[in-house]
C-alpha angles and dihedrals in degrees: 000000000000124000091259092050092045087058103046085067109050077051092063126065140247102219122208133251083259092038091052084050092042093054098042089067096080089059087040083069098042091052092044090062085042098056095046089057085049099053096030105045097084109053085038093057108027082056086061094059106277129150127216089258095044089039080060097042082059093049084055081088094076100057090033098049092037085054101049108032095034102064091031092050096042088054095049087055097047087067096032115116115183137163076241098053141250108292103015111083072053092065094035103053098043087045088064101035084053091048093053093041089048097058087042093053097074097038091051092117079055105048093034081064093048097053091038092054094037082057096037093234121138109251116249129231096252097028085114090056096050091050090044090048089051097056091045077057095054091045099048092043091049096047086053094038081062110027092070096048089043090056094040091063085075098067084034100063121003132063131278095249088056103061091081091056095032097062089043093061089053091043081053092048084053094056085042094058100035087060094053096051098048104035097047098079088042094049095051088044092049089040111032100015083239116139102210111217129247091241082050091050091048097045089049082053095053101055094043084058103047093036098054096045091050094060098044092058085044098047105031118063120208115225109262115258110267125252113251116209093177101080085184088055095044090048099051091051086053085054096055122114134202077247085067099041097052083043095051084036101059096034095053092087155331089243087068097061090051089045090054104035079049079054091049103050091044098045089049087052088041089053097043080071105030089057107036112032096087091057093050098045080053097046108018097031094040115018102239112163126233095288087185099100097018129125119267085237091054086045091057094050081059104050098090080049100047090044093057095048089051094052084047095053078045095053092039087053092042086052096052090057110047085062096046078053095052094041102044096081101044083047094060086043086053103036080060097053106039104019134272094254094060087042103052089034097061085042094054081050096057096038083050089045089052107044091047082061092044089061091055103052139050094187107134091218104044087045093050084054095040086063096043084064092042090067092061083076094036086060089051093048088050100058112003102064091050100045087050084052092055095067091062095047121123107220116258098025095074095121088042098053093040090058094046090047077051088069093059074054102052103024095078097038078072091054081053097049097049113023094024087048093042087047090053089049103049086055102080128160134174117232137189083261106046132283118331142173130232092244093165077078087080093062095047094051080050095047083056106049087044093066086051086056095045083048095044083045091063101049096056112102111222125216112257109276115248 
């Protein structure tokens, strides 16, 4: 370790077991709001009129988005220097633009109406759906626009030791929030026999999102930018494009390639269920037929189903979360002491285990269980891939390198929203009860591309451990 490097650490800090907590709930709230557009855009759209190919087309929002703001994003705050800090007017502003657009997603018909008669046009068909897919837009932007710089503010400000342990707080505020979200409307139901309403869900969202971002840029201080004596230096890195970060980033070893095409092959198996499970806890786990191109009367014959189903999806995820919350710790203890690659590898295993028996029920119960040990390997995917990328990261292009690994992240999620959708909707089937889909397809595709990753896992090479 040379002399420079020496003293960039002792300029950065060893947090405390309060002050890790302290800085992960900022990302509770952002995962709060996240997980309530995971569980809730289904219902919300499929009641506006949206089939299983064009529910996937909207869900498109989240990979393109991630793929284009978050690199982008996480450059520009590499080289922002503000009284406020690097990374935090990012959080900031995409912590207020989601809340907004949250409250706005469920209320879309409403709105749609609002917009078509203060312009005196007459209101499409499908005017609610396109309102409903721009906001899905906004959120998904905003939560990209603040997850890399989030992120980013590991490498930033506290030692190197601590990456491990750090991403696996915030692994652990993720299953906390996550929790929260969807365990709030089924605990009211269970407690108080109140069924809490989609618009409530979002605005609770909202707030979380807002609220807990806001402390975090109140409460954690970024290290101040260091003073460059060199002009030559500062200038070059001024000079410095995207073009030159993805360059320096995908040079920098062939550990790196394995590390992202590992990325690619788990998040399209992570988004077969995120995007899909609501739809087959509806469908699969409780028959509900294909409410798209129904009738408003047969819709209504459905409501007390499709309610239960949604307060099921809402337990299930509950359930995978909490266990990723209960496990992340234990994961970053045991990352350290056994190395990030077994770790993540066993915990592929189990999430690819559990998926392959998901598509083979639909037991409520089994299914419930099956996700709890899903989130064994939720927990891993949330802290371990990232803390394997740190230790190839050149100093000073952390935000930058954090936005370009989102791509491995986002990339596949498009190969789920349109082949893994088209798929869905080609396999039709009529039941006593009306037209359905065989929803249980999208757990075995993910069964499947989570073995590559498992495979991929084991052939990455760590760095010696220290």
């Amino acid at each position: 370790m040379d002399e420079n490097t020496s003293a960039q650490n002792n300029d950065l800090r060893r947090l405390t077991t309060f002050q890790l907590l302290n800085f992960c709930l900022g990302f509770f709230g952002l995962q709060f709001a996240w997980q309530m557009r995971i569980i809730l855009s289904g219902p919300v759209t499929e009641d506006l009129g949206a089939s299983p190919f064009i529910f996937g087309l909207i869900w498109l929002a989240g990979p393109v988005t991630g793929m284009v703001v978050q690199p982008i994003i996480g450059a520009l705050s590499d080289k922002t220097h503000t009284r406020f800090g690097r990374r935090r007017p990012y959080l900031m502003l995409g912590a207020i633009l989601a809340a907004i657009a949250l409250w706005a997603f469920p209320n879309s018909e409403t709105i749609a109406g609002v917009i078509a008669q203060q312009l005196h046009i007459p209101l499409p068909a499908v005017g609610g759906l396109l309102v409903a897919a721009v906001m899905i837009w906004i959120i998904d932007a905003c939560v990209n626009a603040a997850q890399g710089p989030y992120r980013a503010l590991i490498p930033d400000n506290i030692v190197p030791e601590q990456h491990s342990i750090a991403n696996s707080y915030l692994s652990f505020a993720i299953g906390l929030g996550s929790v929260i979200a969807a365990g709030t409307a089924p605990f009211l139901k269970w407690i108080f026999n109140y069924q809490m309403s989609i618009e409530a869900q979002f605005v609770m969202a909202a707030l979380a999102f807002l609220l807990g971002m806001t402390w975090t840029c109140i409460t954690f201080s970024e290290k101040k930018p260091e003073v460059r004596d060199n002009e030559n230096v500062e200038n070059e890195e001024e000079k410095r494009t995207f073009i030159d970060d993805l360059k320096t980033f995908m040079n920098s070893s062939a550990e790196v390639y394995k590390i992202c095409i590992m990325q690619f092959f788990t998040w399209i198996g992570v988004m077969c269920m995120f995007i899909f499970f609501t739809q087959f806890a509806i469908h699969t786990v409780y028959g509900v037929p294909d409410l798209s191109v129904v009738s408003d009367t047969m819709k209504d014959n459905y409501e007390n189903a499709v309610a239960q189903a949604t307060n099921f999806s809402s337990i299930c995820f509950a359930v995978l979360n909490l266990v990723c919350f209960l496990v992340s710790i234990p994961i970053g203890i045991f990352s350290t002491k056994y190395g990030n690659k077994k770790v993540h590898l066993l915990s592929l295993a189990i999430m690819a285990l559990s998926y392959l028996l998901i598509g083979f029920t639909n037991n409520s119960k089994a299914v419930m269980l099956l996700m709890g040990l899903a989130g064994i390997g939720w927990s891993s995917i949330l802290s371990l891939p990232f803390a394997m990328l740190s230790e190839y990261i050149k100093k000073g292009s952390e935000g930058a390198v954090m936005g370009i690994f989102n791509i491995f992240i986002a990339g596949p999620q498009i190969l789920v929203c349109t082949l893994v959708a088209w798929i869905i909707s080609k396999c039709a089937f009529q039941s006593a009860e009306g037209l359905n889909y065989h929803w249980e397809y999208t757990f075995f595709i993910g069964a499947f591309v989570l073995l590559l990753s498992a495979i991929m896992t084991y052939m990455i090479k760590e760095k010696t451990q220290q």
